[in-house]
C-alpha positions as CSV (number, residue, x, y, z in Angstrom):
1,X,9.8,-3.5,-5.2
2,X,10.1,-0.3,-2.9
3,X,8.5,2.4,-4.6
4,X,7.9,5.9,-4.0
5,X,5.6,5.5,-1.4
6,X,6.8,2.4,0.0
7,X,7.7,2.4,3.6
8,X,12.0,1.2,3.5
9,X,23.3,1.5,18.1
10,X,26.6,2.6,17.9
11,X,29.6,1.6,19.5
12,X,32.3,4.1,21.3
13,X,35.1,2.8,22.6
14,X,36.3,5.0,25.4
15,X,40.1,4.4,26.8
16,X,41.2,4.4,30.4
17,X,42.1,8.2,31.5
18,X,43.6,9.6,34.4
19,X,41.3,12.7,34.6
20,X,43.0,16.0,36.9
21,X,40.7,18.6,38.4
22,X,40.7,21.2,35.5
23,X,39.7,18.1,33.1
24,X,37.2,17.1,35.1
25,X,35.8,20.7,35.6
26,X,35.9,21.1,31.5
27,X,33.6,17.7,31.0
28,X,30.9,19.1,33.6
29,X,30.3,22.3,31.5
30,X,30.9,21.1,28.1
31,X,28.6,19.1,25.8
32,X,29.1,15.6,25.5
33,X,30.2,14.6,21.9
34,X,27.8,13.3,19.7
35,X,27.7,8.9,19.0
36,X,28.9,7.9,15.8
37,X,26.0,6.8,13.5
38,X,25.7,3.3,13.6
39,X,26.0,1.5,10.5
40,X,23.2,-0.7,10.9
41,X,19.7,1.1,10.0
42,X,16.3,-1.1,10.3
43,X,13.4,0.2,9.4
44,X,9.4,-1.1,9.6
45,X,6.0,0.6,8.1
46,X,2.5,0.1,7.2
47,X,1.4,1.8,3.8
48,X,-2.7,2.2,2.6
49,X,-1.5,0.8,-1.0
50,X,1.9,-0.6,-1.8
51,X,2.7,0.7,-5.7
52,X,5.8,0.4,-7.3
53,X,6.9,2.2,-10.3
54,X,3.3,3.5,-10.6
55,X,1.7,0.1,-10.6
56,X,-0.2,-1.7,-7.8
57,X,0.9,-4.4,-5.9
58,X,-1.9,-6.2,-4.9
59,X,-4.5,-8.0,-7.4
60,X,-7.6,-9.7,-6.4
61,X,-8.1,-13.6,-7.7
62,X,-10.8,-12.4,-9.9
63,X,-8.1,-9.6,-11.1
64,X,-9.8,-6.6,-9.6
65,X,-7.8,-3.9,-8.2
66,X,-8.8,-1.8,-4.7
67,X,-7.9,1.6,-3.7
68,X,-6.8,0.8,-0.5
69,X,-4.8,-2.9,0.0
70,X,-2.6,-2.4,2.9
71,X,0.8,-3.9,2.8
72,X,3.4,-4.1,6.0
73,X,6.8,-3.5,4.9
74,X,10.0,-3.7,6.7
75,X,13.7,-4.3,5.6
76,X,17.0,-3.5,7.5
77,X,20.7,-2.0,5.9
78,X,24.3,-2.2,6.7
79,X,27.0,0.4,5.7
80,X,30.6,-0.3,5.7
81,X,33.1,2.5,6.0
82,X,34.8,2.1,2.7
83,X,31.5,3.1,1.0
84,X,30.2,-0.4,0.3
85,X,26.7,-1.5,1.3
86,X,24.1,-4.6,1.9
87,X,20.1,-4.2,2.5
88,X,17.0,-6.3,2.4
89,X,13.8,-4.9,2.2
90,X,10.3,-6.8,2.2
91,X,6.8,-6.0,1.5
92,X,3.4,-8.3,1.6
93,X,1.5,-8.6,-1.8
94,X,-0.9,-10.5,-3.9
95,X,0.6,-10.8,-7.7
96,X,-1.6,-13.9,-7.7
97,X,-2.6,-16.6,-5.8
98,X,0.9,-17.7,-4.8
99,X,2.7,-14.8,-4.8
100,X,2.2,-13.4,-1.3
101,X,5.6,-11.6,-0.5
102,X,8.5,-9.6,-2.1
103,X,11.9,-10.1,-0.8
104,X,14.6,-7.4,-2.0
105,X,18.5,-7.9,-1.5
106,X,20.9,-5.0,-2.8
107,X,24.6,-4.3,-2.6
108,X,26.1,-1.8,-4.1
109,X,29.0,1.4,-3.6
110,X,28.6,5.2,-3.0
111,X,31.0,7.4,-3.6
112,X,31.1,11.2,-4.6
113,X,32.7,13.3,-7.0
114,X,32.8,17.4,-5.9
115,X,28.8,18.3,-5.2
116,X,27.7,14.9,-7.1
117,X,26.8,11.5,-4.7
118,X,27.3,8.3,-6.6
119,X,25.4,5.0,-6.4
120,X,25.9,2.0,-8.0
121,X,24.8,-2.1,-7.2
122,X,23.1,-5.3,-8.3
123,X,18.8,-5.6,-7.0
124,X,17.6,-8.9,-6.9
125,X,13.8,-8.9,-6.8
126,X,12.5,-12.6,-5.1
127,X,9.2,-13.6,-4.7
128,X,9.0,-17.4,-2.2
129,X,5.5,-18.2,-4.0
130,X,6.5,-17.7,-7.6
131,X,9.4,-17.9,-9.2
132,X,8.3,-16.8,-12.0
133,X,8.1,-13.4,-10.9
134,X,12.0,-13.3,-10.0
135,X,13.7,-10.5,-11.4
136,X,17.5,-9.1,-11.4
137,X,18.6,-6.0,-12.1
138,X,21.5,-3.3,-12.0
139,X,21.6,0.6,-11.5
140,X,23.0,3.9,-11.3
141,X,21.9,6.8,-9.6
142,X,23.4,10.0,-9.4
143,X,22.3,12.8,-6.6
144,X,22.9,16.6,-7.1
145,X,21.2,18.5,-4.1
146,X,17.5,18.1,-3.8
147,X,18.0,16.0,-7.6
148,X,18.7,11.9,-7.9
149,X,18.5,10.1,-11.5
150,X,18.6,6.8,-11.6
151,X,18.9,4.2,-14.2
152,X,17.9,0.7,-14.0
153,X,18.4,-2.1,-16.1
154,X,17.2,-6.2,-16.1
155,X,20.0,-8.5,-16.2
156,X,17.4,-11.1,-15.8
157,X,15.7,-13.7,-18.2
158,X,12.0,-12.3,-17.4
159,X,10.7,-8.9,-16.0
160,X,8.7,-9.2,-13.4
161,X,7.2,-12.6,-15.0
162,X,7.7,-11.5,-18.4
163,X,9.2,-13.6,-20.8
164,X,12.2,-12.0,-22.7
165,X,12.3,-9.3,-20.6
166,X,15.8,-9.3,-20.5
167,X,17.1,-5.6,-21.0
168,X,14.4,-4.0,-20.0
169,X,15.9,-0.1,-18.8
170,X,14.1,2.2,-16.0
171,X,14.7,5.7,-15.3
172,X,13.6,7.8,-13.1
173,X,14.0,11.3,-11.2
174,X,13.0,12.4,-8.8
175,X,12.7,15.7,-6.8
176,X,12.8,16.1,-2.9
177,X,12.3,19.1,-1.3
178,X,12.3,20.0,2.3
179,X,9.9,22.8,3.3
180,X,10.3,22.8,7.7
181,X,9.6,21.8,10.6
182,X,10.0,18.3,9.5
183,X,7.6,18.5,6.2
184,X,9.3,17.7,3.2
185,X,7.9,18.1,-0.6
186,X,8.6,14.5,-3.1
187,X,7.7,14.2,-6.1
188,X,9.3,11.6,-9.1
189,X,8.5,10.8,-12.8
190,X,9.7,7.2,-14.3
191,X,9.2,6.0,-18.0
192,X,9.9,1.9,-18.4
193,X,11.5,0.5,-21.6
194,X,10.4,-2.6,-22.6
195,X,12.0,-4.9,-24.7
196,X,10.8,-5.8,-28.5
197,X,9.6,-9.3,-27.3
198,X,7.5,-8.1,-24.4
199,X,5.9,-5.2,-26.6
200,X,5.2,-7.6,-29.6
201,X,3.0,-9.2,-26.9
202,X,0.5,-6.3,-26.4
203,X,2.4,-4.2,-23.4
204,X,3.5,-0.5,-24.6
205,X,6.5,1.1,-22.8
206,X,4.7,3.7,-19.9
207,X,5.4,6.3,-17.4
208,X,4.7,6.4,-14.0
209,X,4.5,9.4,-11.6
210,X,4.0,10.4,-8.1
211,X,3.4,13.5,-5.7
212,X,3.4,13.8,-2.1
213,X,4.6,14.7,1.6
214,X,6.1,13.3,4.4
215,X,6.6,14.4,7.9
216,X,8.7,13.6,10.1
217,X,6.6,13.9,13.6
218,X,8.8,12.0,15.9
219,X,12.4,11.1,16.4
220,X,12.3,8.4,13.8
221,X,8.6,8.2,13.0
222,X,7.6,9.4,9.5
223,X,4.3,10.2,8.1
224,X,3.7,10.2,4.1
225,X,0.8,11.0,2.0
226,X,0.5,11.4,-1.8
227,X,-0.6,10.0,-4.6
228,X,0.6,8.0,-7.3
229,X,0.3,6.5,-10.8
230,X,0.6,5.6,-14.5
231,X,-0.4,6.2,-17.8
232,X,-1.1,3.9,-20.7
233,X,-4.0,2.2,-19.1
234,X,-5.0,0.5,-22.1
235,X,-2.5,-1.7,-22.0
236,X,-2.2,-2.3,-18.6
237,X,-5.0,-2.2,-16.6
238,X,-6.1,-0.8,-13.6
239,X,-3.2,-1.4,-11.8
240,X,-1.5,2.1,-13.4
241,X,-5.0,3.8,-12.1
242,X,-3.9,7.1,-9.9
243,X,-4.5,6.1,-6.5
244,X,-4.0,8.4,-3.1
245,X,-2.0,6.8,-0.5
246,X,-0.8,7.3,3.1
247,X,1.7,5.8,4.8
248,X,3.1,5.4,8.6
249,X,7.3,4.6,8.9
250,X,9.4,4.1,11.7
251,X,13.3,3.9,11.3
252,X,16.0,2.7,13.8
């Protein structure tokens, strides 16, 4: 579940060209022209605490939760030209004794409509240990500057392991903000919807939040730090506790 604080070559083609002095004299003073971007991205990082919608990831046998659980995270994502997409993304966890890693796949469309970015596709959520914990969904975002809403929405039996779960909704908005020299503000807020079932059963419907900065030190190399959380701890346990986390990403 890549969350807010979860860490997520081209080819020219150059023809034959019969080059006379005055071309040749342009080329050695001008700047060469910049490579396409590829349309294969891969990216790999290390985070102190891997949360995701303001709840941890990582649960001890006896159920106790620690401030700092580091998870390695990696995934890799493909564009096509017409606006299509394909990504997986990965992250070690502990849900419980056989759940030991998430494995995302996405595919959607983004498109644009005057100063509005559009994104629409299908999350499938799989966890090898426990099936259990497999979970479907669909979304919609919509970006507007340094502004993107998003809606999500479980086309799955369970949530996350939760019977009837189906129809659970997410939304979320978040706020990114670049302040210089490769520092950038981020902030989000969520709320979750659960279904009737899953409330009758002693979970409430909860918010989740998050704060933070990252900093892009290196070509590629990002830096993060913030913290993150949830309310309605009552119902859920420790695992919506505020917690402070830092994180180290590298994209390709």
């Amino acid at each position: 579940m890549p969350g807010n604080f979860a860490l997520r070559s081209s080819t020219v083609l150059i023809p034959s060209l019969f080059l006379t002095q005055a071309c040749l004299a342009q080329l050695a003073t001008s700047p060469a022209p910049e490579a396409a971007p590829s349309p294969l991205s891969v990216n790999v990082g290390l985070v102190s605490l891997y949360k995701y919608r303001g709840q941890d990831q990582y649960v001890s046998d006896s159920g106790k939760t620690r401030a700092v659980r580091p998870a390695l995270q990696g995934g890799l994502d493909y564009s096509f030209a017409n606006g299509f997409y394909l990504g997986n993304w990965n992250s070690s966890v502990r849900l419980n004794k056989d759940a030991r890693v998430e494995m995302d796949f996405y595919g959607g469309y983004r498109t644009s409509t005057g100063p509005v970015n559009w994104d629409f596709g299908l999350l499938r959520y799989q966890y090898p240990g426990d099936a259990r914990l497999n979970t479907t969904e669909v979304y919609a975002a919509g970006s507007w500057e340094e502004l993107t809403l998003k809606y999500s929405h479980t086309v799955s039996r369970r949530y996350f392991g939760l019977d009837g779960g189906r129809g659970t909704g997410y939304v979320n908005l978040a706020w990114s903000h670049p302040l210089g020299s490769g520092l950038g503000l981020q902030a989000a807020l969520g709320h979750t919807f659960l279904p009737a079932q899953v409330r009758a059963g002693g979970l409430s419907d909860y918010s989740d939040y998050s704060l933070g900065l990252a900093w892009e030190f290196q070509p590629h190399l990002t830096l993060t730090a913030g913290i993150a959380g949830a309310d309605r701890r009552t119902s859920w346990g420790d695992i919506n506790r505020p917690r402070a986390i830092a994180g180290l990403k590298a994209v390709f």
